[in-house]
C-alpha positions in Angstrom: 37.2 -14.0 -29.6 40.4 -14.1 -28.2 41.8 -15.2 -31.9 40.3 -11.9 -33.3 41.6 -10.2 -30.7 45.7 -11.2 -31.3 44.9 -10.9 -35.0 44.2 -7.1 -34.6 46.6 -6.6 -32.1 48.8 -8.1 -35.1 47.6 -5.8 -37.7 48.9 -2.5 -35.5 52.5 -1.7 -36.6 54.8 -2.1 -33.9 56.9 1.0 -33.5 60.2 2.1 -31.2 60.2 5.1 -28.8 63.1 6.5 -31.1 60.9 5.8 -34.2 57.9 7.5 -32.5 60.0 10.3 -31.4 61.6 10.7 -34.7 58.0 10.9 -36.4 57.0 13.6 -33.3 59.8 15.7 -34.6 59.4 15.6 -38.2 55.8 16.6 -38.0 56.5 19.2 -35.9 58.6 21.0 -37.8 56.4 20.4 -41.3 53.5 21.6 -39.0 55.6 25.4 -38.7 57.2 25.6 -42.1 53.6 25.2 -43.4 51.9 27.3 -40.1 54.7 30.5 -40.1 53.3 31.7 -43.6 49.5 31.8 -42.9 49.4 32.1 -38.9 52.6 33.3 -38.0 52.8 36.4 -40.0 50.0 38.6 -40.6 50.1 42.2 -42.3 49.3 45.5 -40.5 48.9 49.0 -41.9 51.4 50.9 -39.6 50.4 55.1 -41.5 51.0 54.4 -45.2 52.8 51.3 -44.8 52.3 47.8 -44.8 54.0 45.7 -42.4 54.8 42.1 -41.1 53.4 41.4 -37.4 54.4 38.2 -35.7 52.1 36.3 -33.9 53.9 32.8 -32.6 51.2 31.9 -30.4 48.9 29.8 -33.1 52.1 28.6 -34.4 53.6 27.0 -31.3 49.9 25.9 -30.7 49.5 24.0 -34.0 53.0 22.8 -33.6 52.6 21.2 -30.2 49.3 20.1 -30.4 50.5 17.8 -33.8 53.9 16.8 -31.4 51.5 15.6 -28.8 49.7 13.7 -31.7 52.1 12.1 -33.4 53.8 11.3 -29.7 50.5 9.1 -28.4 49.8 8.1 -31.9 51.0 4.4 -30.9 49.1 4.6 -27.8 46.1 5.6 -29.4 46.1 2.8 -32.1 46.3 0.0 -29.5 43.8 1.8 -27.7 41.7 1.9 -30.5 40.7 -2.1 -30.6 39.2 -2.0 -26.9 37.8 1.2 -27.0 34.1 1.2 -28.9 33.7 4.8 -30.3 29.8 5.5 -29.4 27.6 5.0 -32.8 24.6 7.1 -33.7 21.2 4.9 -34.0 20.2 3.8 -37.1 16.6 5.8 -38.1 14.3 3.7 -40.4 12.7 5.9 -43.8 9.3 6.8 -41.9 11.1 7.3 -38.1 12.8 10.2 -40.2 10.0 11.0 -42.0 8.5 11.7 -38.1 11.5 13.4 -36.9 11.4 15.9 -40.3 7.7 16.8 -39.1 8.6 17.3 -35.4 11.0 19.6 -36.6 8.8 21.7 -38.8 6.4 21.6 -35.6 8.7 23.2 -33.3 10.1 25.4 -35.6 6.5 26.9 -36.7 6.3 27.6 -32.7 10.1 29.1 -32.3 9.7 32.3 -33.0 7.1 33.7 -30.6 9.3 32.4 -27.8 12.7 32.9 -29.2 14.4 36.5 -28.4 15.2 38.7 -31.7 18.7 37.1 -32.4 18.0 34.0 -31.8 15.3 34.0 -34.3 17.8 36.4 -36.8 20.3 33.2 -36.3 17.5 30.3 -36.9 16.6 32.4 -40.2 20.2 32.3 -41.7 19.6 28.3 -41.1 17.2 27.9 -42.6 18.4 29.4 -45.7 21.2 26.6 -45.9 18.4 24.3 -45.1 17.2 25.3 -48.5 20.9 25.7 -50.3 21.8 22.2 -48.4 18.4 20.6 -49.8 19.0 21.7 -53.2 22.7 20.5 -53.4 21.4 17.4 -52.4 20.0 16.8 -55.6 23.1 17.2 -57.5 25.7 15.5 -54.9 23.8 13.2 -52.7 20.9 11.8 -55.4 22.6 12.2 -58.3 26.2 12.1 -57.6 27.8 14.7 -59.3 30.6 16.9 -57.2 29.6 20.2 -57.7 31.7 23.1 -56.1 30.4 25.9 -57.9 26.8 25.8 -56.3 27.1 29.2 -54.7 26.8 30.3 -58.4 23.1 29.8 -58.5 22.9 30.9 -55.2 24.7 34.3 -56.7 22.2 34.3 -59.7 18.9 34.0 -57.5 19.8 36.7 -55.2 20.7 39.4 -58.0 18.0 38.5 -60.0 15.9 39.8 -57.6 18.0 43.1 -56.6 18.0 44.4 -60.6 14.8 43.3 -60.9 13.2 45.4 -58.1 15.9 48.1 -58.6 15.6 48.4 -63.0 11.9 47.5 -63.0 9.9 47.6 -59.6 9.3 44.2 -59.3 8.4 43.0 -56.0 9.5 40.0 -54.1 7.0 37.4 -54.8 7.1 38.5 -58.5 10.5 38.0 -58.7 10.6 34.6 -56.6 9.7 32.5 -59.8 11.8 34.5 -61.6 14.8 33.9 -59.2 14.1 30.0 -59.5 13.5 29.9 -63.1 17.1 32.2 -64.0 19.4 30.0 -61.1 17.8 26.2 -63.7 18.2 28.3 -66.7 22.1 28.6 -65.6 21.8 25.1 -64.3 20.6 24.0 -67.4 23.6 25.5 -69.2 26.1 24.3 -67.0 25.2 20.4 -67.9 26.0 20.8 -71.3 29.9 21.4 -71.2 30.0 18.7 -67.9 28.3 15.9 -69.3 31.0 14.3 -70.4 32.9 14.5 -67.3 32.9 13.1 -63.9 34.5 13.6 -60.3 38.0 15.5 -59.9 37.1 16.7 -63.5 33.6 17.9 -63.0 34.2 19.4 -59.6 37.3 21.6 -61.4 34.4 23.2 -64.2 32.0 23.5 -61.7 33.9 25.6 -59.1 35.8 27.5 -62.5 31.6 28.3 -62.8 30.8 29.4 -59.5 33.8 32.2 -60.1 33.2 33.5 -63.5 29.4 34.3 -61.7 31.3 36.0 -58.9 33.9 37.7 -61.2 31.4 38.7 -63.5 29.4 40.3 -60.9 32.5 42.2 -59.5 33.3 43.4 -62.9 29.8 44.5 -64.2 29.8 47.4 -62.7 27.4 49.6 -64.5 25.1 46.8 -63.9 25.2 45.0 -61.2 27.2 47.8 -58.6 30.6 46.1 -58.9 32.0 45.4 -55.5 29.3 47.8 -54.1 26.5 45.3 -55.2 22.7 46.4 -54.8 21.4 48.2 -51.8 17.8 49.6 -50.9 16.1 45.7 -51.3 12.5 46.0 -50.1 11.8 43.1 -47.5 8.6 40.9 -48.6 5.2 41.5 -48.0 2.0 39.6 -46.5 -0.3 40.0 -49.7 0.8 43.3 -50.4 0.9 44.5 -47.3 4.0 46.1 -45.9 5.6 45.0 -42.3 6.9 48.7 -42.0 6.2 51.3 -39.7 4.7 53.4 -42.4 3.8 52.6 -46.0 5.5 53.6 -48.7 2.4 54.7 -50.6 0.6 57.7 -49.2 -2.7 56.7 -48.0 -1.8 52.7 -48.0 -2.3 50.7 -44.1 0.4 48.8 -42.9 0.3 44.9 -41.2 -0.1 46.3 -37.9 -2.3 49.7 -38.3 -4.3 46.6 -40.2 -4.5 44.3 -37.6 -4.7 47.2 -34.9 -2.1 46.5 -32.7 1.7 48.4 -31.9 4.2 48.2 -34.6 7.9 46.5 -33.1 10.4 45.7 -35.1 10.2 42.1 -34.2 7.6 41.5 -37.1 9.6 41.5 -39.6 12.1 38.7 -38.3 9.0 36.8 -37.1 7.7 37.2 -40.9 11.1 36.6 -42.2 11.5 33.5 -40.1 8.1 32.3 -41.2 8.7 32.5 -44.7 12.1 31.0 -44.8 10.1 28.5 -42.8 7.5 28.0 -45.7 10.1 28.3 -48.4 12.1 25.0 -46.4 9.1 22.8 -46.4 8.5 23.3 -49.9 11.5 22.5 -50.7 11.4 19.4 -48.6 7.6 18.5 -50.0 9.1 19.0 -53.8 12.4 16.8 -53.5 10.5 13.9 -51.6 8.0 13.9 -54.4 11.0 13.6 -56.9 13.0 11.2 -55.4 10.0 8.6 -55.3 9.5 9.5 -59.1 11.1 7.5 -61.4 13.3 10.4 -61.8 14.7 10.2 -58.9 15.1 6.2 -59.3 17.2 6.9 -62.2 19.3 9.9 -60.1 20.1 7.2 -58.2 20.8 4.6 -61.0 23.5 7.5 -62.4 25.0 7.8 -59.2 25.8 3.7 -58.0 26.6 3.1 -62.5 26.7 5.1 -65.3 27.4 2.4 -67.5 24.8 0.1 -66.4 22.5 3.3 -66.2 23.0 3.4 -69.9 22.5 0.2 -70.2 19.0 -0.1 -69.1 17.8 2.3 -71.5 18.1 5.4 -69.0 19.7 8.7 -71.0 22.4 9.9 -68.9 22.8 13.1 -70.4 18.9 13.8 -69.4 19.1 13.0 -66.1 22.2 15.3 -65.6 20.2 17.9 -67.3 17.5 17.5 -64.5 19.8 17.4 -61.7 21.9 20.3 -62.5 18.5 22.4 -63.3 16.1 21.3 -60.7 19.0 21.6 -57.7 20.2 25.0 -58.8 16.4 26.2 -59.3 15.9 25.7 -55.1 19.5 27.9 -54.9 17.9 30.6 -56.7 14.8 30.6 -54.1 17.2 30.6 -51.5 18.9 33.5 -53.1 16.0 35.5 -53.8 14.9 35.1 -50.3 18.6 36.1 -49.0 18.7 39.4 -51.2 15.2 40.2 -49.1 16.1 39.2 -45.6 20.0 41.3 -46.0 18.5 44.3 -47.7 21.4 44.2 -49.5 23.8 41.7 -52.5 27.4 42.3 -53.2 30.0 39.8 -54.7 31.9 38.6 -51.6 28.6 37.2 -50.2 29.3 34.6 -52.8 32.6 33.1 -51.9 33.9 29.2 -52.6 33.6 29.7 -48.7 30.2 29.3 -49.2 30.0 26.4 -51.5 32.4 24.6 -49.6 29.7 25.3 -46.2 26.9 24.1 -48.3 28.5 21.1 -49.4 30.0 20.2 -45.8 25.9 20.2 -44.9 25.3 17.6 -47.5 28.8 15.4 -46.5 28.4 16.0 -42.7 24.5 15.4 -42.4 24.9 12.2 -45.1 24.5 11.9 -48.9 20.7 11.7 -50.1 19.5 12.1 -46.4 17.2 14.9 -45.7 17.4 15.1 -42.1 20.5 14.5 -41.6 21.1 18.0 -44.6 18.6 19.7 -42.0 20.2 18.6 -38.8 23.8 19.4 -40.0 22.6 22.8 -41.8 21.3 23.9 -38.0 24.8 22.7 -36.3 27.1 24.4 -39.1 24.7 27.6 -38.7 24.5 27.9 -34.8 27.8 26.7 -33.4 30.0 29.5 -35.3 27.8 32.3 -33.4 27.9 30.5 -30.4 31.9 30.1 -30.2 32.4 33.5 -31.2 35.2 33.9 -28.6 37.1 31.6 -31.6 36.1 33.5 -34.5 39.8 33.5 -35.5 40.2 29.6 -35.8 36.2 29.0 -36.8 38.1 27.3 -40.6 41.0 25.8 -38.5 38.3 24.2 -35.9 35.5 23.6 -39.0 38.3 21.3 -40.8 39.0 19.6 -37.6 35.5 18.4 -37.2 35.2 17.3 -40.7 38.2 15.1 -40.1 36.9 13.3 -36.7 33.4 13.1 -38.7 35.2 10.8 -41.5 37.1 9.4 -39.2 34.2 8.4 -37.3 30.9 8.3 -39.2 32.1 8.6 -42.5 28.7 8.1 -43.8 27.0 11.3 -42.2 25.3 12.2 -39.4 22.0 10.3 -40.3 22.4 8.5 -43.9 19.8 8.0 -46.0 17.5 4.7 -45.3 16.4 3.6 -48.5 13.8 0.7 -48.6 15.2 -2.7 -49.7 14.5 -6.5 -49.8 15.9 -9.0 -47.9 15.8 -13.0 -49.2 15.4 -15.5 -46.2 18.3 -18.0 -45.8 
C-alpha cells in the first residue's frame, strides 16, 4: 500500500511556485484575448445605429476564476490521490429495467398533482426523452456520431404543419406520416455516409442537419420561410377536441362530453399524457430491437467493423437500419412538438439542439436507456430552474460536461449488458 502510494505520488509532476505562477499568468491572459470578443463586447442598437457596449464583468470573472485554477492546480493534483471522488452505484440490466417502470409509474400520476408549469416543463422532457431515445440508436447502439439529428427532428414537425395546413390532416393521421418522412430522410442519409466514419461522418451529418434548416428558411412559398407555420391544431381524444368550443357547429367537446367545467389545464394534462404514451413506446420498441439480432449486430458495428464484416454481418444494412429506424422516433417527436407549440419555424431547429440531444445520450451513457431518461429530465429542468443565469446557461452547460468526463466519463448510468464470466 504504501509502495502504490510513493509510486503515484511519483507520477505527479513536481512543479515551482515561479513555474505555477508563470502558468497562472499565461492562462489568464489567453482566457481574455479569447473572452473580450464574445463576453466582453456585445452590440446595442443606440436609434439607427449599432454600437459596441462593454461589459468587463464576465471577462474578469472567466479570467480570475481560470487564475485561481491554474494557481491550485498543483495542489489539487496531490490532493487528488487521497481524496476518493464519490462513484455512482453500479445498476444491474433488470434493477434498471425496475427503475424505467417506477418512472413511468410516477410520471402517469404527475400531472394531477403537479401545477400548470410544472407539468408544461415535464412535457418539454419528455420530448427529449423521445429525441434522446431515438439518437441512441444511431450513437449509443450503433456507434455512428451523428450531429445532424435535429434534421429529422425538423422533418417530423413540418410534415405535420403543411400537412394539416395544405390538406386538413389531423394529428394522429399525420403521426405515421411524420415517422415514416423523418426514416425516409434517414434512409437517404446512409447512402452518401456509409463509407465513412467518426470526425468524417459527424462533418456530413451536421452539413445535413443545415441544408434541412436552410432549406426550410429559404422555401418560403412553402414552408413560411423564417415565419414557419402557425394555426397547428393540438390533438384530439378520438376525435374529440379539448377546446372550449368545437370547431364544428353542432360537435361536443371532451368536457361538455364528460359533463364537467372546461379549464385550460386539460390540454397540458392531455399533452403531458400523450408525450407520456409516445415515450413508452418508444422505450417498448427500442428494447424489443436491441434483443433482436439487429440490435446484436448494431452492437457488433459499433465494438468492429472489420470483424462485423467478417462474420458475415452486412455493414452497409445495418447502417441503413440505424440511420432509418433512429430518425423515424425524431419524426414522432417532431410531429408531437409542432402540436404541443402551435407553431414551427426554422430556428427551433438549431445545431443547439442536436448538440442538447446528443449531450442526453453522452451524459446519461451510451446504449443506456435510463441513464438517456434521467439525463434528458436534468438537461430539461435545471435550465428553468437557474433562470437567474440564463446568460451563462452554455458557459455553465459546457462546464458540467467537462466535470462529467472528468468524472464518470462513461455516463451517468452505463448500459449493463449481460455477459459470462469463466471460473478461475
Amino acid at each position: 500500500m504504501t509502495q502504490a502510494t510513493s509510486i503515484s505520488r511519483a507520477s505527479i509532476p513536481q512543479t515551482s511556485v515561479s513555474d505555477t505562477l508563470k502558468n497562472a499568468v499565461t492562462a489568464a491572459v489567453l482566457t481574455a484575448i479569447l473572452t473580450i470578443p464574445v463576453l466582453g463586447l456585445q452590440l446595442k442598437l443606440d436609434g439607427y445605429k449599432v454600437v459596441l457596449e462593454p461589459h468587463w464583468r464576465p471577462v474578469w470573472i472567466a479570467v480570475g476564476l481560470v487564475f485561481l485554477f491554474q494557481l491550485c492546480k498543483p495542489f489539487l493534483l496531490r490532493a487528488r490521490s487521497a481524496v476518493k471522488l464519490p462513484s455512482v452505484p453500479a445498476m444491474g440490466a433488470r434493477q434498471q429495467r425496475s427503475a424505467i417502470w417506477v418512472l413511468l409509474v410516477v410520471g402517469l400520476v404527475f400531472p394531477f398533482f403537479g401545477s400548470r408549469g410544472a407539468v408544461d416543463v415535464a412535457t418539454l422532457a419528455l420530448i427529449y426523452v423521445i429525441l434522446g431515445l431515438g439518437l441512441n440508436i444511431v450513437v449509443g447502439y450503433a456507434g455512428l456520431l451523428d450531429l445532424g439529428y435535429v434534421g429529422f427532428y425538423a422533418v417530423g414537425g413540418y410534415t405535420y404543419a403543411l400537412l394539416n395546413q395544405y390538406f386538413g390532416l389531423t394529428f394522429w393521421e399525420c403521426l405515421p406520416l411524420s415517422a415514416g418522412l423523418a426514416a425516409t430522410f434517414g434512409f437517404i442519409l446512409g447512402f452518401p455516409v456509409l463509407r465513412l466514419r467518426g470526425d468524417y461522418l459527424a462533418i456530413v451529418t451536421l452539413g445535413f442537419g443545415e441544408i434541412i434548416r436552410l432549406l426550410l428558411n429559404n422555401l418560403t412559398s412553402l414552408t413560411g420561410g423564417p415565419d414557419g407555420v402557425s394555426g397547428i391544431p393540438k390533438p384530439t381524444v378520438f376525435g374529440i377536441e379539448m377546446a372550449r368550443s368545437a370547431s364544428v357547429e353542432g360537435a361536443k367537446t371532451f368536457h361538455d362530453l364528460i359533463g364537467i367545467p372546461y379549464a385550460g389545464q386539460h390540454m397540458v394534462i392531455w399533452l403531458y399524457l400523450l408525450a407520456l404514451l409516445l415515450v413508452g413506446f418508444t422505450l417498448f420498441v427500442t428494447s424489443r430491437l436491441i434483443r433482436m439480432p439487429m440490435g446484436r449486430a448494431w452492437e457488433a458495428l459499433r465494438e468492429d467493423e472489420i470483424a462485423c464484416r467478417s462474420l458475415g454481418l452486412n455493414p452497409t444494412r445495418i447502417k441503413l437500419s440505424a440511420f432509418t429506424l433512429g430518425a423515424s422516433f425524431a419524426g414522432l417527436a417532431g410531429a408531437f412538438f409542432a402540436a404541443r407549440q402551435g407553431l414551427v419555424n426554422p430556428e427551433s431547429f438549431t445545431f443547439i439542439e442536436s448538440a442538447l440531444i446528443l449531450a442526453v445520450v453522452v451524459l446519461g451513457g451510451m446504449g443506456s436507456q435510463l441513464g438517456v431518461i434521467l439525463a434528458a429530465i436534468l438537461l430539461t429542468i435545471l435550465p428553468e430552474v437557474a433562470r437567474d443565469f440564463a446568460e451563462y446557461r452554455m458557459l455553465i452547460f459546457g462546464l458540467v460536461m467537462v466535470l462529467m468526463m472528468m468524472w464518470r466519463p462513461q455516463g451517468l448510468l452505463p448500459a449493463s449488458r449481460p455477459h459470462v464470466e469463466l471460473p478461475r
